[in-house]
N, C-alpha and C positions, 0 to 999 in steps of 0.2 A: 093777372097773376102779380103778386107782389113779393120780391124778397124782403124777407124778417130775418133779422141776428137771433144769436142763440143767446138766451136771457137765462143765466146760470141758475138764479134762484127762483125762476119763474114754476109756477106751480104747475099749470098743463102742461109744462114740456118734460118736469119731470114724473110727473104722472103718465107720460107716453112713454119715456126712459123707461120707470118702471116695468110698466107693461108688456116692452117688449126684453127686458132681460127673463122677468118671467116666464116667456112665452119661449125664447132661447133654452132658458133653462129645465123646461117640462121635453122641449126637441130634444135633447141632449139626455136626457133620463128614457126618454123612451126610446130613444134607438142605440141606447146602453153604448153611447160615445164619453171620452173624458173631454174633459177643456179644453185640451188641442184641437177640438174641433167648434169651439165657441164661436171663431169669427161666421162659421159657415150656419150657425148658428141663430146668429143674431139676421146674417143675409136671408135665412129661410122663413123667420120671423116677420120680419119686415114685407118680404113677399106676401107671404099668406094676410099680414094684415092689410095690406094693398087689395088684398082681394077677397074682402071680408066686407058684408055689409056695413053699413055705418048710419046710426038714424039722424048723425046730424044731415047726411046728403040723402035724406029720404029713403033713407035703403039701397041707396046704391051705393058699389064699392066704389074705393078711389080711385082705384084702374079704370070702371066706365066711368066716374067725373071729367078725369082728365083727359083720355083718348076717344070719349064717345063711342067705346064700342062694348062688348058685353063678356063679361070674365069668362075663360076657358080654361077650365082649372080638368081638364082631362088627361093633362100632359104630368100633372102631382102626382109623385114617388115620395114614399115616408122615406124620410132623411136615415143614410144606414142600411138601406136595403140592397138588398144583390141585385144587380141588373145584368144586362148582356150587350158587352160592345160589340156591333158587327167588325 
């Protein structure tokens, strides 16, 4: 593992940027949320692309690269949804 600085004009990281305000912004339209709910937004974004194939890692998501174990995505609720606290 290496840490790397954030390189402002650097192209792939704004091409990730992109991608996931995008990805924020389709969450946010489809559970008909306004902007005050962006941060939780962008956090649900970022989740799901964690756990999202990826061909540079062969097809595995980043969640099994870095913990070696296998995505369990059973526990996802669309963002907005009514749930039930015991």
């Amino acid at each position: 593992m290496r840490l790397e600085g954030l390189l402002y004009f650097s192209e792939e990281q704004n091409a990730i940027n992109k991608s996931l305000e995008e990805r924020a912004r389709y969450v946010l339209i489809d559970a008909g949320l306004d902007k005050g709910f962006w941060a939780e937004a962008i956090n649900t974004a970022v989740y799901l692309r964690n756990r999202s194939p990826a061909s540079e890692l062969q097809d595995m998501t980043p969640f099994e690269f870095w913990t070696n174990r296998k995505t369990d995505l059973s526990h996802i609720r669309v963002l907005g949804s009514q749930v039930m606290v015991p």
